[in-house]
Backbone as a printed PyTorch tensor [residue, N CA C, xyz], in Angstrom:
tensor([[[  7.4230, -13.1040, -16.0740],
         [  7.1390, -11.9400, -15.2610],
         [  7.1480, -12.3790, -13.7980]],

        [[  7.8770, -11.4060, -13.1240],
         [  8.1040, -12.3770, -11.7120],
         [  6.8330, -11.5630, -11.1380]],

        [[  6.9790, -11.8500,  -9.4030],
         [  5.6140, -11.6360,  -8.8940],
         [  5.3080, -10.4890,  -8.2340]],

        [[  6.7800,  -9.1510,  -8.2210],
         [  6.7220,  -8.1300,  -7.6980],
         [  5.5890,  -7.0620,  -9.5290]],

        [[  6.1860,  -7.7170, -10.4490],
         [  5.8880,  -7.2210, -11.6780],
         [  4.5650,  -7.2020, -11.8630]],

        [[  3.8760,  -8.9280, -11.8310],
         [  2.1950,  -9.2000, -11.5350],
         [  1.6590,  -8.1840, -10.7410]],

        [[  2.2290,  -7.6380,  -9.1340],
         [  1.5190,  -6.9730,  -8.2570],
         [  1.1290,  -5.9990,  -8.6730]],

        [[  2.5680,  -5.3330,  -9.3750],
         [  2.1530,  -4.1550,  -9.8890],
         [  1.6410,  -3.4990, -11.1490]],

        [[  1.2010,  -4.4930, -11.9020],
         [  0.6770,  -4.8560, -12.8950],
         [ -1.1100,  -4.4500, -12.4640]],

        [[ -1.3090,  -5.1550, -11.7270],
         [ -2.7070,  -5.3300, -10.8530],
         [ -3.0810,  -4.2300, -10.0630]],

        [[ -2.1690,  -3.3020,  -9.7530],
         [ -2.6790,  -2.3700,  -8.9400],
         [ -2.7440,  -0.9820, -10.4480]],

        [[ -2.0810,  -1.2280, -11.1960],
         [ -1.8620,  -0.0420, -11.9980],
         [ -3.4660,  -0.1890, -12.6020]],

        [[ -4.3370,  -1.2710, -12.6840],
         [ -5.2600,  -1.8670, -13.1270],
         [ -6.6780,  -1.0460, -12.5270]],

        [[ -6.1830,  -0.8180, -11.0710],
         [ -7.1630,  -0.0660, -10.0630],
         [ -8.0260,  -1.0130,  -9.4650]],

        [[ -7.6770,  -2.3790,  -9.0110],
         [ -8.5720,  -3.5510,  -8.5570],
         [ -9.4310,  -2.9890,  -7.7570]],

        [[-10.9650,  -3.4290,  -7.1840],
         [-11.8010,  -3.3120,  -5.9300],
         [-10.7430,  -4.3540,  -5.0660]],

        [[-10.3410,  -5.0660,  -5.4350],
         [ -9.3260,  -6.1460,  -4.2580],
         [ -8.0770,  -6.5210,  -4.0820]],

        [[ -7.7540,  -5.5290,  -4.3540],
         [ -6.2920,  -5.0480,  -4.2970],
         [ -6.0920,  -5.1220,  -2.3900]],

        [[ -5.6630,  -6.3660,  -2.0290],
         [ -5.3270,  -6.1050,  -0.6280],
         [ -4.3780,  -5.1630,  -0.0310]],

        [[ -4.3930,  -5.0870,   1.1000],
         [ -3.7250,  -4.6110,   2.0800],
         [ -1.7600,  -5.5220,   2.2540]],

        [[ -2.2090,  -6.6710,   2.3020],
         [ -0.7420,  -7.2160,   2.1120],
         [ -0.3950,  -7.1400,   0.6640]],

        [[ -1.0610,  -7.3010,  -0.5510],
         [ -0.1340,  -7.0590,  -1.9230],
         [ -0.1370,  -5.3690,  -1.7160]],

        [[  0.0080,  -4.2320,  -1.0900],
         [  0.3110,  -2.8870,  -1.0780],
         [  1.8070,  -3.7730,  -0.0610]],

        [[  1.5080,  -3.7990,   0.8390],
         [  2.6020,  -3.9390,   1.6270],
         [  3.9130,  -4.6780,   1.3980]],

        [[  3.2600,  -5.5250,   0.3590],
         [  4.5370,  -6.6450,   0.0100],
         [  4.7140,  -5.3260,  -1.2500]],

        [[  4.2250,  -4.9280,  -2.0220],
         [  5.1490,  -4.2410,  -2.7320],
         [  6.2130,  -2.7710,  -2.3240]],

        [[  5.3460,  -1.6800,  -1.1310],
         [  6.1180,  -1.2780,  -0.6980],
         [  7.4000,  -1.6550,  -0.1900]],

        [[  7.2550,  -2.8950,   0.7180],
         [  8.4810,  -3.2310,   1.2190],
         [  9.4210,  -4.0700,   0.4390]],

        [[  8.8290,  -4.1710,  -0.9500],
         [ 10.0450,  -4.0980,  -1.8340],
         [ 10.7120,  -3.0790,  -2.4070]],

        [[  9.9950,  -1.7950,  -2.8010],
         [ 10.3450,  -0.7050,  -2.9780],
         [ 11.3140,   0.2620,  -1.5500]],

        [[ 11.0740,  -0.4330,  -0.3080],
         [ 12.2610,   0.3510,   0.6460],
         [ 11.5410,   0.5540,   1.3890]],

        [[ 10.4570,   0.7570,   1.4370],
         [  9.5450,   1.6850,   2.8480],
         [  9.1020,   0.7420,   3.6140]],

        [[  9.1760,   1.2800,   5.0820],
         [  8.7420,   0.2670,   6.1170],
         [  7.3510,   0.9290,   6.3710]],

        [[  6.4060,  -0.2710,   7.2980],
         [  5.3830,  -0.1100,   8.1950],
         [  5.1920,   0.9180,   9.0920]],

        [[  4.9150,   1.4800,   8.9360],
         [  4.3960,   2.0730,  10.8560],
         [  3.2610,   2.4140,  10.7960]],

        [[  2.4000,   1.4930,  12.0660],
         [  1.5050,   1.6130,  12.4070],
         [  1.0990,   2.2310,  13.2940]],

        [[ -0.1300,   2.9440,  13.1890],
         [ -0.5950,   4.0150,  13.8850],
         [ -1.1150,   3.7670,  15.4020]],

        [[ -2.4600,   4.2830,  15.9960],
         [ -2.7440,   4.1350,  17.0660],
         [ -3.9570,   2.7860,  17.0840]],

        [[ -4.7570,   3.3280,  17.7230],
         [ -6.0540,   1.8730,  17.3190],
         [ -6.5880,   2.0820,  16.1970]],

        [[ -6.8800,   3.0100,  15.5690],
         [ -7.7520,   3.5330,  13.9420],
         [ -6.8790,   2.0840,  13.1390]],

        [[ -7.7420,   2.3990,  12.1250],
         [ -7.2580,   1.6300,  10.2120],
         [ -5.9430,   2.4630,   9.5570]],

        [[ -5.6730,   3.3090,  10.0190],
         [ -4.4290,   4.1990,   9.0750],
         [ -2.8960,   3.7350,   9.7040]],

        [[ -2.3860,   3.5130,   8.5780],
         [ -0.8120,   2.8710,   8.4420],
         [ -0.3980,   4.0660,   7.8140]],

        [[  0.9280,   4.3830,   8.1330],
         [  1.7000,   4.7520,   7.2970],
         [  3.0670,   3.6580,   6.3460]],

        [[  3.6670,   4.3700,   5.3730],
         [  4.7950,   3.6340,   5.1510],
         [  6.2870,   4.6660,   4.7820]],

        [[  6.9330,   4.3740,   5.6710],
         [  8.0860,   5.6950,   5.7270],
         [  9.3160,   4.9770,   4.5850]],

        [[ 10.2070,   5.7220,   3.9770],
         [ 11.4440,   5.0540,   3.1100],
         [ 12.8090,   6.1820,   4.2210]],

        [[ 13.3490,   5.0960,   4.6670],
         [ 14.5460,   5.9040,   5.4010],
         [ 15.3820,   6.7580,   4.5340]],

        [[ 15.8450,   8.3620,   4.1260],
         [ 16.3510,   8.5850,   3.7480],
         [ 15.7280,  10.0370,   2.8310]],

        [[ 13.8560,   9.6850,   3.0560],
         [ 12.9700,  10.5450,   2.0940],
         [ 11.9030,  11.2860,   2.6950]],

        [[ 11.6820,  12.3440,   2.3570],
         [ 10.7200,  12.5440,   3.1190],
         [  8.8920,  12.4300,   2.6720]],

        [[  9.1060,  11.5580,   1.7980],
         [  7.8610,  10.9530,   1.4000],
         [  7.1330,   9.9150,   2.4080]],

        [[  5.3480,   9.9810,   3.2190],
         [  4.8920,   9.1240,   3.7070],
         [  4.0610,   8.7950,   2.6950]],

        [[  3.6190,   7.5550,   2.7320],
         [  2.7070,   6.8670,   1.8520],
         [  1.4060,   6.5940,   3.1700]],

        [[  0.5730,   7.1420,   3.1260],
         [ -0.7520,   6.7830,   4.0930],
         [ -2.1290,   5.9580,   3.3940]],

        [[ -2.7070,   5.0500,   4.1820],
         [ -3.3410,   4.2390,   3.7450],
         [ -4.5520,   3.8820,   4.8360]],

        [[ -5.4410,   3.3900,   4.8200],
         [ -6.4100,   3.1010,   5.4830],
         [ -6.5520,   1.4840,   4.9910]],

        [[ -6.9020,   0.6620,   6.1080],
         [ -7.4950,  -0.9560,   6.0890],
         [ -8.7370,  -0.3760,   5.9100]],

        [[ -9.5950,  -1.9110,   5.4410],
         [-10.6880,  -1.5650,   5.5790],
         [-11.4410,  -2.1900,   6.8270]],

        [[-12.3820,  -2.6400,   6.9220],
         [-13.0810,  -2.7550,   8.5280],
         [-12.5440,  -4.1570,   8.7750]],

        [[-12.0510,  -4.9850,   7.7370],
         [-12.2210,  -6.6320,   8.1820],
         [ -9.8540,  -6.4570,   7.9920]],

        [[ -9.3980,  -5.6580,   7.6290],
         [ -8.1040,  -5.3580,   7.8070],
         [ -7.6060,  -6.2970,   6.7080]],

        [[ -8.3580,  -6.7980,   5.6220],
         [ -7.9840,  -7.7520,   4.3630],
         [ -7.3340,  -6.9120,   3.4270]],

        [[ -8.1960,  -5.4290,   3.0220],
         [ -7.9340,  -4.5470,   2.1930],
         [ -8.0850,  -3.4770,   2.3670]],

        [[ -7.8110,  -2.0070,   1.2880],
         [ -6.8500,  -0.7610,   1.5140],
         [ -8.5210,  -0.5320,   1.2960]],

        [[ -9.1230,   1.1780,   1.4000],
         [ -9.9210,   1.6080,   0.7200],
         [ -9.5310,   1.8680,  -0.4760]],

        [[-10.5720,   2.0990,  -1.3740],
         [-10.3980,   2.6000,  -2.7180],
         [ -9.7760,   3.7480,  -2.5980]],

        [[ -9.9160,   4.6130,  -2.3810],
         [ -9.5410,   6.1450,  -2.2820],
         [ -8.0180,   6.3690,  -2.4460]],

        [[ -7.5500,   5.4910,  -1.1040],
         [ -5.9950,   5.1220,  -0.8350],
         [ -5.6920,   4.3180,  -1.9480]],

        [[ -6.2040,   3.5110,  -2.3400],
         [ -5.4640,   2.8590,  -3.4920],
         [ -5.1010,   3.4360,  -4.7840]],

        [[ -5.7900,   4.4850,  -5.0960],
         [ -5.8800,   5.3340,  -5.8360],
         [ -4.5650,   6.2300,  -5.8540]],

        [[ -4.2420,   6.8620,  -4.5880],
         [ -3.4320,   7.6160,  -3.8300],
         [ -2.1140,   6.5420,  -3.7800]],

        [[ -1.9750,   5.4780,  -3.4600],
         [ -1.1100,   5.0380,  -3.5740],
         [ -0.2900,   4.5010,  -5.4510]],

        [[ -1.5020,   4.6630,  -5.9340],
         [ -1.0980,   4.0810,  -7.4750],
         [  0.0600,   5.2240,  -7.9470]],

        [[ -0.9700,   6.7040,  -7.9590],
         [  0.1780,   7.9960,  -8.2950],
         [  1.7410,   8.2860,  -7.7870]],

        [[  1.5260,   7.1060,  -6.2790],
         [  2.6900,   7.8210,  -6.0360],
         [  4.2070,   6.7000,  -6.2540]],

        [[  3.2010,   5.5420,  -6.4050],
         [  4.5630,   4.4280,  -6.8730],
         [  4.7320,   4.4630,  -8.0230]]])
């Protein structure tokens, strides 16, 4: 099982520590880029071509997503 498979293995799981970079390393295997917002915690992630955003919140130390978003992000990958 390679390591895009593990990630998503782990998030389908619903971790409390599900970081912020394993969301990001898997989006940006799936196509969607970064864009980051103003000074706040909220990222988006755009896929050129769709009009789907994926929105997310860091949490205060910028290691990991909130729960909420992770949640939100599970349904939609």
């Amino acid at each position: 099982m390679g390591k895009k498979d593990k990630l998503i293995n782990r998030l389908l799981k619903k971790p409390k520590d599900f970081t912020f970079d394993e969301m990001e390393s898997l989006l940006l295997y799936f196509g969607y880029e970064l864009k980051q917002g103003g000074t706040g915690s909220g990222v988006k992630f755009i896929k050129e071509g769709s009009s789907e955003v994926i929105n997310f919140h860091k949490t205060p130390s910028g290691q990991g997503i909130k729960t909420v978003c992770a949640e939100s992000g599970h349904r939609k990958t």
